[in-house]
N, C-alpha and C positions, 0 to 999 in steps of 0.2 A: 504493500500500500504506500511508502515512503518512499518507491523507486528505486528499492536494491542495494545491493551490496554497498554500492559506493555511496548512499545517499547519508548526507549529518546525522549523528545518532546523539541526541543527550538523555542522559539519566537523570532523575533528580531524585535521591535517596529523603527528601526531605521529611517524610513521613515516620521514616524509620529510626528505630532508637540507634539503631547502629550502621548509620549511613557509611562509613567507610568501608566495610567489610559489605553493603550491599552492593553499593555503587559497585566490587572489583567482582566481584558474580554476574552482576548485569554484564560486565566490561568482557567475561571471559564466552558469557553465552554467545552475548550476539560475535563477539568473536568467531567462535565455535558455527554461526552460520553462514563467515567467508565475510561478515560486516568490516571494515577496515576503518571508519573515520567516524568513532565514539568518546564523548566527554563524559565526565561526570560533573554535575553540578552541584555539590552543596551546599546547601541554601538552608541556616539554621537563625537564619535574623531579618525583618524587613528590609535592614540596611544593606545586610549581603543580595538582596532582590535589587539593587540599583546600582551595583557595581556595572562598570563597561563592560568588563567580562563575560557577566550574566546577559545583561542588554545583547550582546554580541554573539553568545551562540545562540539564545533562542531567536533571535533574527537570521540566523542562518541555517538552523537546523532543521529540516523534514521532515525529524520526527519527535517529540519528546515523551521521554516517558517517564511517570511517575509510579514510584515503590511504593510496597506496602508499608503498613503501619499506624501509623495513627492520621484520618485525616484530617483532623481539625489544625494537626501542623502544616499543613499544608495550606489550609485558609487563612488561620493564622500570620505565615510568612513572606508566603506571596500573594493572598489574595488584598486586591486596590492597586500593587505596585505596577512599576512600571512593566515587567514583563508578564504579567499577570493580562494588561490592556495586550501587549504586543500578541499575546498568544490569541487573546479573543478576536480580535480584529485578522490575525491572519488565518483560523480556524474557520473565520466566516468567511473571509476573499480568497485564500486561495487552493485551486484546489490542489491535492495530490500532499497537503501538507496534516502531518497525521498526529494527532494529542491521542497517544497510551497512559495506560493506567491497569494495575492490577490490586486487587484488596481494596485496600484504603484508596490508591490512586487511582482506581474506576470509580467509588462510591464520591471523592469529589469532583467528579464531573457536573454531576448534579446541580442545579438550583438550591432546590430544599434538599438539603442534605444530610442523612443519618449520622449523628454525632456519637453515637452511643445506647443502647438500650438491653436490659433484660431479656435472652431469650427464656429464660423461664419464666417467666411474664407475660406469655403474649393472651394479647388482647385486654391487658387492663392498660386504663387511659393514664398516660403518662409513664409508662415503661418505656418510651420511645424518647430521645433526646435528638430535638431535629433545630441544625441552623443553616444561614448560607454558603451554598459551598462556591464552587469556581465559575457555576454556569455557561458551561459550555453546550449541555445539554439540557434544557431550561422544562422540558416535556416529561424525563423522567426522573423518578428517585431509583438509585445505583444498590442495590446492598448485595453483599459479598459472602462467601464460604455457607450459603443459603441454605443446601440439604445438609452440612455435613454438623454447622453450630446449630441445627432448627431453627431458623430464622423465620419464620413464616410471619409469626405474631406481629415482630416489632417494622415488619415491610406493610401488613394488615393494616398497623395502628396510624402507618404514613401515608398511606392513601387513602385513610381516612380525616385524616386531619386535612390533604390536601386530593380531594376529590377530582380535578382537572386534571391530577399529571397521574403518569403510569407508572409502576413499580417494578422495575424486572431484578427479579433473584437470579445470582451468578451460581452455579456448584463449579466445584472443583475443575482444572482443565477446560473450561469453558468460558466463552466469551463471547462478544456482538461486535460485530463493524457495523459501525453508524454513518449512512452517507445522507449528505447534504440537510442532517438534520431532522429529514425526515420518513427516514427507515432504517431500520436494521438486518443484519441478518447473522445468521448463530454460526458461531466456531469452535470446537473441542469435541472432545470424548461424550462429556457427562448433560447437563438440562436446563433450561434458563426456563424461570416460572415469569410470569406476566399475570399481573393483576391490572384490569381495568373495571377502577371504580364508577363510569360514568353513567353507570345503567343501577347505582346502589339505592333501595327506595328505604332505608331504616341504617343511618348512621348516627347516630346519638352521640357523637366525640364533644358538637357542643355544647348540649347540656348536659355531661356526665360530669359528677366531681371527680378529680385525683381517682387513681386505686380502687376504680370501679368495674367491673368486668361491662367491653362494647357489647353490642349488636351490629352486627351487618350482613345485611342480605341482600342478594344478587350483585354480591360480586365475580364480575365474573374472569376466572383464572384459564390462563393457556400453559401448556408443558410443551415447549420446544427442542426441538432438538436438532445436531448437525446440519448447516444447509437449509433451513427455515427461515423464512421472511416474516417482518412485523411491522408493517406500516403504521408509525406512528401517530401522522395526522389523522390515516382511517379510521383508525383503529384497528385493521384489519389482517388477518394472518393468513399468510401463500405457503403451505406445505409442501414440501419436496414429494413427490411422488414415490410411493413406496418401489416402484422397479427402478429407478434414477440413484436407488445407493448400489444397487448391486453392479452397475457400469462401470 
């Protein structure tokens, strides 16, 4: 999607508690797939976010990708600055230029973004810890390691707090490319769940107190897999044809 081997690769470990030892993993992978021209960006302060340096690969780079870990560090550090703009603006102008993420660094893609929540919890109001993340993806909320922590509840309690946007759960080895905003389509091994709220007729999020167990009914959930399309404006899903995996 970034244009290959030869194309700018940055890392930004910012997320992670142990950006150094990520950063040279990332460094050794995409190595390992003939990648030749990879930085690493650490970015542990706002003020490390307006260095020239910084300024200077993410205006050159194809592709950037962000580590797991916590992502409110990542909102935290570069969200407002100055490559934070540079990244949104060329995410929207240009095409073939590619914003990765995995864990933490998918789920800040996001708008409204999962900050934290209880998975043994789900479905009571306010087990979900939701702020703004990097909005690059302004349509969906992102959450991560979905079948494997049971995540269901605290993606539930997000789309229901915010009924317009869609939810998609990540599992393991599995991922979505996003074009132009407004579709996707599935990559990996394992399942990406989809919840769209807009057809929900009993969401009670606003009048519940705290530590109440929701209600919600007709939400309606999809289980994707490899090769699956999701058009996000339609809302609508294009299924790979069951004889089209055996080819």
């Amino acid at each position: 999607e970034a244009g290959g081997v030869d194309s700018n690769i940055v890392v930004v470990p910012t997320a992670s508690s142990i950006p150094v030892e990520v950063g040279e993993n990332y460094v050794s992978a995409f190595s390992k797939l003939g990648c030749k021209n990879i930085e690493v960006l650490n970015i542990r302060s706002k003020k490390a976010s307006e260095t020239n340096r910084a300024i200077r690969l993410i205006k050159n780079a194809n592709c950037v990708m962000f580590s797991g870990g916590d992502q409110s560090k990542i909102t935290d550090k570069i969200g407002g600055t100055t490559i934070h703009k540079i990244l949104a603006d060329r995410y929207k102008n240009e095409e073939g230029f590619v914003i990765a993420g995995t864990s933490a660094g998918a789920m800040a893609m996001s708008s409204e973004m999962i900050a934290g929540g209880s998975s043994s919890e789900a479905l009571v109001k306010g087990s979900v810890d939701m702020r703004e993340g990097m909005d690059f993806v302004p349509d969906l909320i992102i959450d991560s390691h979905f079948i494997k922590r049971g995540r269901f509840g605290r993606l539930a309690e997000a789309v229901a707090k915010f009924p317009n946007l869609i939810g998609v759960g990540l599992a393991e080895d599995t991922g979505i490319i996003i074009k132009d905003r407004s579709n996707f389509i599935v990559i990996g091994s394992g399942m990406v769940i989809v919840f769209d709220p807009s057809s929900l007729s009993h969401n009670n999020s606003d009048i519940l107190s705290p530590n109440v167990p929701m209600t919600m009914v007709n939400l309606t959930t999809h289980v994707l897999a490899n090769s699956d399309h999701f058009d996000i404006k339609e809302r609508k899903v294009h299924v790979l044809p069951v004889e089209a995996a055996f080819e």
